[in-house]
matplotlib code that plots the C-alpha trace (Angstrom):
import matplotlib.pyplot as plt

x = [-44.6, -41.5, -40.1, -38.6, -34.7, -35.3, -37.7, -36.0, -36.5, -37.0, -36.8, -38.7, -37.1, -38.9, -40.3, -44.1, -46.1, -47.9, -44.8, -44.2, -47.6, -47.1, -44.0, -45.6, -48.8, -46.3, -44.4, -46.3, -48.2, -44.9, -44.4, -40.5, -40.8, -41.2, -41.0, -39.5, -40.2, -40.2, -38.5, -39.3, -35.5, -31.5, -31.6, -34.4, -33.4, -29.7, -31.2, -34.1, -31.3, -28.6, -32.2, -34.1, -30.6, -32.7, -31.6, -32.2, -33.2, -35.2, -34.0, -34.9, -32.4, -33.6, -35.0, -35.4, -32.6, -30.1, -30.6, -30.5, -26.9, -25.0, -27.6, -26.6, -22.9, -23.4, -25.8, -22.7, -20.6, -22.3, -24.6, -22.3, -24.4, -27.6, -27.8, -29.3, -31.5, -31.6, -35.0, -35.6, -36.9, -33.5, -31.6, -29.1, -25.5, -25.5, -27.3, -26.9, -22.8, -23.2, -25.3, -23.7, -20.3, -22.2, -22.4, -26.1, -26.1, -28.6, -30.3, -34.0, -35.7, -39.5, -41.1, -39.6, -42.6, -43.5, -42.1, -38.6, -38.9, -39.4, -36.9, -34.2, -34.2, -33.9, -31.2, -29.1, -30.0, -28.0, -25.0, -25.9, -26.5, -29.4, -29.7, -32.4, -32.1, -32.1, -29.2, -27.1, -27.5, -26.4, -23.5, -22.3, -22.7, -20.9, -18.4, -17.7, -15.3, -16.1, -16.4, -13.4, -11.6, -9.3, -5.7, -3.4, -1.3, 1.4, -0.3, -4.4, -6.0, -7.4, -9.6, -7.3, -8.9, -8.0, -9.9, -10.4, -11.1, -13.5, -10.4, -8.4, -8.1, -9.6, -7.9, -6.9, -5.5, -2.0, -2.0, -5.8, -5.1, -4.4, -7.3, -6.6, -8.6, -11.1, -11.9, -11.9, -14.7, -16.0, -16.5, -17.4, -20.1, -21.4, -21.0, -23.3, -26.1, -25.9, -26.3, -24.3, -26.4, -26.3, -22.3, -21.7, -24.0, -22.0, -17.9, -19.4, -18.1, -19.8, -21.9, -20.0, -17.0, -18.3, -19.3, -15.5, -14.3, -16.4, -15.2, -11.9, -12.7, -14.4, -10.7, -8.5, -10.9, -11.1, -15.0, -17.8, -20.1, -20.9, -22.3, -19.2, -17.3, -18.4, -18.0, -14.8, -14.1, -15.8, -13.1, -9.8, -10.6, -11.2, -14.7, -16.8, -20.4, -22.5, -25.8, -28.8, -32.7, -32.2, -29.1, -28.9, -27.9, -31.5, -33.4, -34.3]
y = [-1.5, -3.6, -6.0, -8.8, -9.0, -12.9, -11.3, -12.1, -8.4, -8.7, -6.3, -7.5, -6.2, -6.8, -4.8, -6.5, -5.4, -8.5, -10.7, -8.4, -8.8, -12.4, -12.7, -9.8, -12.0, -15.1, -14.2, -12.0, -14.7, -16.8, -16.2, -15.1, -12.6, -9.1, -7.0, -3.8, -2.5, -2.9, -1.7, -2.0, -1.7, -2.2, 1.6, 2.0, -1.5, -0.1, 3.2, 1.3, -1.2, 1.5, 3.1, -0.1, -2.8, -5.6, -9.2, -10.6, -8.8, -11.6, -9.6, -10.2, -10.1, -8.7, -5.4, -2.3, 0.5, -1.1, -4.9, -7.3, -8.6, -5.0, -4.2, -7.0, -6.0, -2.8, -3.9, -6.5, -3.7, -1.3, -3.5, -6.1, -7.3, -7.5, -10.9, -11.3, -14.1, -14.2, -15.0, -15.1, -17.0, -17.8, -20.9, -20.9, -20.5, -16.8, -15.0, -17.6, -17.1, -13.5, -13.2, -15.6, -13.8, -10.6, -12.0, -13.3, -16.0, -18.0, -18.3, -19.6, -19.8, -18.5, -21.7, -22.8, -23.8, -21.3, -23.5, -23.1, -20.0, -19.6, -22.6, -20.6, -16.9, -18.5, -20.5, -17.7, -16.0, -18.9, -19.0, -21.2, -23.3, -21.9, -23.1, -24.0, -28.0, -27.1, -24.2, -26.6, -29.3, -26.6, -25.5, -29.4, -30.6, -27.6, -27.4, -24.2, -24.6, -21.3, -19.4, -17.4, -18.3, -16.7, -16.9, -16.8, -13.7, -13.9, -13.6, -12.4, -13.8, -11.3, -10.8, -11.5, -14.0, -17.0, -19.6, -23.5, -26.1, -28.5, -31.3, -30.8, -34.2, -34.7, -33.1, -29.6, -27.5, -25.9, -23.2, -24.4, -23.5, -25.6, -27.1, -29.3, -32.6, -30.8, -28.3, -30.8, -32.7, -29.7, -28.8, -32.1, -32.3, -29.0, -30.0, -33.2, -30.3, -30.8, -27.9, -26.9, -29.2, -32.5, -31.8, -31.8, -34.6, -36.6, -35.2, -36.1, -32.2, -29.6, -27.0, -24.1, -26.1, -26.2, -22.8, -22.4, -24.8, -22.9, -19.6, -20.9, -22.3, -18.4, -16.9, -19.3, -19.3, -15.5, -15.7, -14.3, -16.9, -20.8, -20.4, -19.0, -21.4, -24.1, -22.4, -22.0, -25.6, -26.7, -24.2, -25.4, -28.9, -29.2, -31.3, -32.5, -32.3, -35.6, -34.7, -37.0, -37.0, -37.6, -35.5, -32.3, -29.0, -27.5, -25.4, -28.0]
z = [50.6, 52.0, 49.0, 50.4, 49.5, 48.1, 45.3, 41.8, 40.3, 36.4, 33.6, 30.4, 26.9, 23.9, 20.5, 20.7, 23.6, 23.2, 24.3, 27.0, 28.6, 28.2, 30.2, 32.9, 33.7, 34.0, 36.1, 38.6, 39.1, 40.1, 44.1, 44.4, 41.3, 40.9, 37.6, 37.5, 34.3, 30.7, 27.7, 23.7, 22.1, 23.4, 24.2, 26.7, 28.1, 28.9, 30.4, 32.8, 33.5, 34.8, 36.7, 37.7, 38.9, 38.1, 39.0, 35.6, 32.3, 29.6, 26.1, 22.9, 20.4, 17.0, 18.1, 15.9, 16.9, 19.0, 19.1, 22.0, 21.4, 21.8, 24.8, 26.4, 26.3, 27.3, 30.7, 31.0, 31.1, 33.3, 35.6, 36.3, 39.0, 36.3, 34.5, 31.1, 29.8, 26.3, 25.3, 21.6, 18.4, 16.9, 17.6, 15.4, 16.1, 14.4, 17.3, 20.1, 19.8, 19.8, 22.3, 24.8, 23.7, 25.2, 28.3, 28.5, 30.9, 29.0, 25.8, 25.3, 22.2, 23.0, 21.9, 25.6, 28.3, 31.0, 33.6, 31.3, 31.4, 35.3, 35.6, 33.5, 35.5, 38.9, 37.2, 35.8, 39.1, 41.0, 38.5, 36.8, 33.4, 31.3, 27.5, 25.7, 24.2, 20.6, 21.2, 23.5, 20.6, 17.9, 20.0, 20.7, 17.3, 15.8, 19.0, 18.4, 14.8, 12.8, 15.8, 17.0, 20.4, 22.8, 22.6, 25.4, 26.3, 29.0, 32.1, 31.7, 28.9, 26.3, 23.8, 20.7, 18.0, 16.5, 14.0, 15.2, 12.8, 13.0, 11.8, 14.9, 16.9, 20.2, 23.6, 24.6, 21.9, 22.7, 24.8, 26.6, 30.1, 32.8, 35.1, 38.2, 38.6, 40.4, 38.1, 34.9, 36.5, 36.8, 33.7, 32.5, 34.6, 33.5, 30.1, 30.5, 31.8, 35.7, 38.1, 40.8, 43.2, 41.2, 40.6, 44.2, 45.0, 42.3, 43.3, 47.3, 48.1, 49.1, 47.3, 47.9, 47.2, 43.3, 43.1, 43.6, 41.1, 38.9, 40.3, 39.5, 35.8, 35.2, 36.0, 34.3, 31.3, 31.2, 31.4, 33.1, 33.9, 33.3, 30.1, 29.1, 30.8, 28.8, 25.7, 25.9, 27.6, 24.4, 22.0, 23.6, 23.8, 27.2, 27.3, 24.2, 25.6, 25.7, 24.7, 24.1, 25.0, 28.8, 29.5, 27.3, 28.9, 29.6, 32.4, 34.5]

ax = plt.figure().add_subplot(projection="3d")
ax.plot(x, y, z, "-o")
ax.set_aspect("equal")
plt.show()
C-alpha cells in the first residue's frame, strides 16, 4: 500500500493498554493520521522510535522502568526529526518543566477533548504552540522562578544553571540576549497563545517570514522549539504572558 507523504505518522507510548486503544481508535479514524506503533514504557518507546521515525510520539510521563521525561530526551537526542507530545495527567509545574526541558514540544493533560488532542499533534507537527490551558496558566502565574535558567557563555549559550527569583522587577534580566523589533513581537505574540498564522496576519508579513523570527528566537535563545522559546522568553524577562479565558496559550 502507497502512504501518502502528508500522513502525520504517530507512535502512542503509554503503561495502560486501555489509554492506548483510546488514542489508536481516535485517531485512525482522523483522515491525515496514521499510527505506527505502540509502546508500554520509555525503553520500548526509544527503541520503536529509532525503528518506526515517527512524526510525533504522544508519551506519557510516569511510566514504570524508564519514565516519559528521560524517553523524551533520549528520542530528542537521537530522532531529532521525531517530535514529542507530552500527553499526561499531571499539570503541575514538577513534570510539565521536566518534560518541556526534555524537549517535548507540548504538554497536554489527558482530561484534554479529542479535538485537543487532534488539534495539538498537527500543531506540534507545524512548529508550533501546544500547551494545555491549565499548564500554560501554571507556567505564567509561576513565570518560571524556582526553575533553573540558562546563563550566558561567550559565544553559544550552554547548559550552565542559575536560580531566578520571583522578586526581580519587570524587564530582561542581565545578560537576556538581544532580540530585534521583529523578533520581540514575536515572542509576544506567541506568549499571548497565537500561532504562526494569526502572528503573521497581525505583523502584516508573511508566514514564512515568522517561522524565521522564530527560527531566529530558537538560536539566540539556545532552544529547540517554540515551547521552549517561550520558556525561556518568560525566564530572562523578555515577555510576561497575558493569559485570561479568551486568550490563553492552548491547541486551538
Amino acid at each position: 500500500m502507497i502512504i501518502s507523504m502528508d500522513l502525520c505518522r504517530l507512535l502512542l507510548v503509554d503503561d495502560h493498554p486501555l489509554m492506548r486503544d483510546a488514542l489508536a481508535n481516535l485517531f485512525r479514524a482522523e483522515p491525515g493520521f496514521e499510527v505506527l506503533g505502540e509502546a508500554a514504557d520509555g525503553e520500548e518507546a526509544v527503541a520503536r522510535c529509532l525503528e518506526l521515525s515517527p512524526d510525533v510520539v504522544l508519551m506519557d510521563i510516569r511510566m514504570p522502568g524508564m519514565d516519559g521525561i528521560e524517553a523524551t530526551a533520549q528520542i530528542v537526542r537521537q530522532c531529532p526529526d521525531t517530535k514529542v507530545l507530552a500527553l499526561t495527567t499531571f499539570s503541575t509545574l514538577e513534570y510539565v518543566v521536566p518534560a518541556l526541558r526534555a524537549g517535548a514540544s507540548g504538554y497536554l493533560v489527558k482530561d484534554a477533548r479529542h479535538d485537543e488532542i487532534v488539534s495539538a499533534v498537527s500543531l506540534i507537527r507545524e512548529d508550533e504552540l501546544a500547551l494545555s490551558q491549565s499548564v500554560s496558566i501554571s507556567l505564567a502565574n509561576n513565570v518560571l522562578g524556582d526553575v533553573p535558567v540558562p546563563s550566558v557563555r561567550r559565544g553559544r549559550q550552554r547548559g550552565v544553571l542559575t536560580q531566578v527569583s520571583m522578586s526581580q522587577p519587570p524587564g530582561p534580566h542581565p545578560g537576556a540576549p538581544k532580540l530585534t523589533p521583529r523578533e520581540q513581537e514575536t515572542l509576544e505574540w506567541i506568549a499571548k497563545g497565537l500561532n504562526n498564522a494569526e502572528i503573521a496576519e497581525r505583523m502584516t508579513v508573511s508566514h514564512g517570514s515568522v517561522k524565521s523570527y522564530v527560527s531566529h528566537l530558537c538560536e539566540k535563545l539556545a532552544v529547540r522549539d517554540r515551547v521552549q522559546v517561550l520558556i525561556s522568553g518568560i525566564q530572562w524577562g523578555l515577555v510576561h504572558p497575558e493569559l485570561d479565558d479568551e486568550n490563553a496559550l492552548r491547541p486551538r
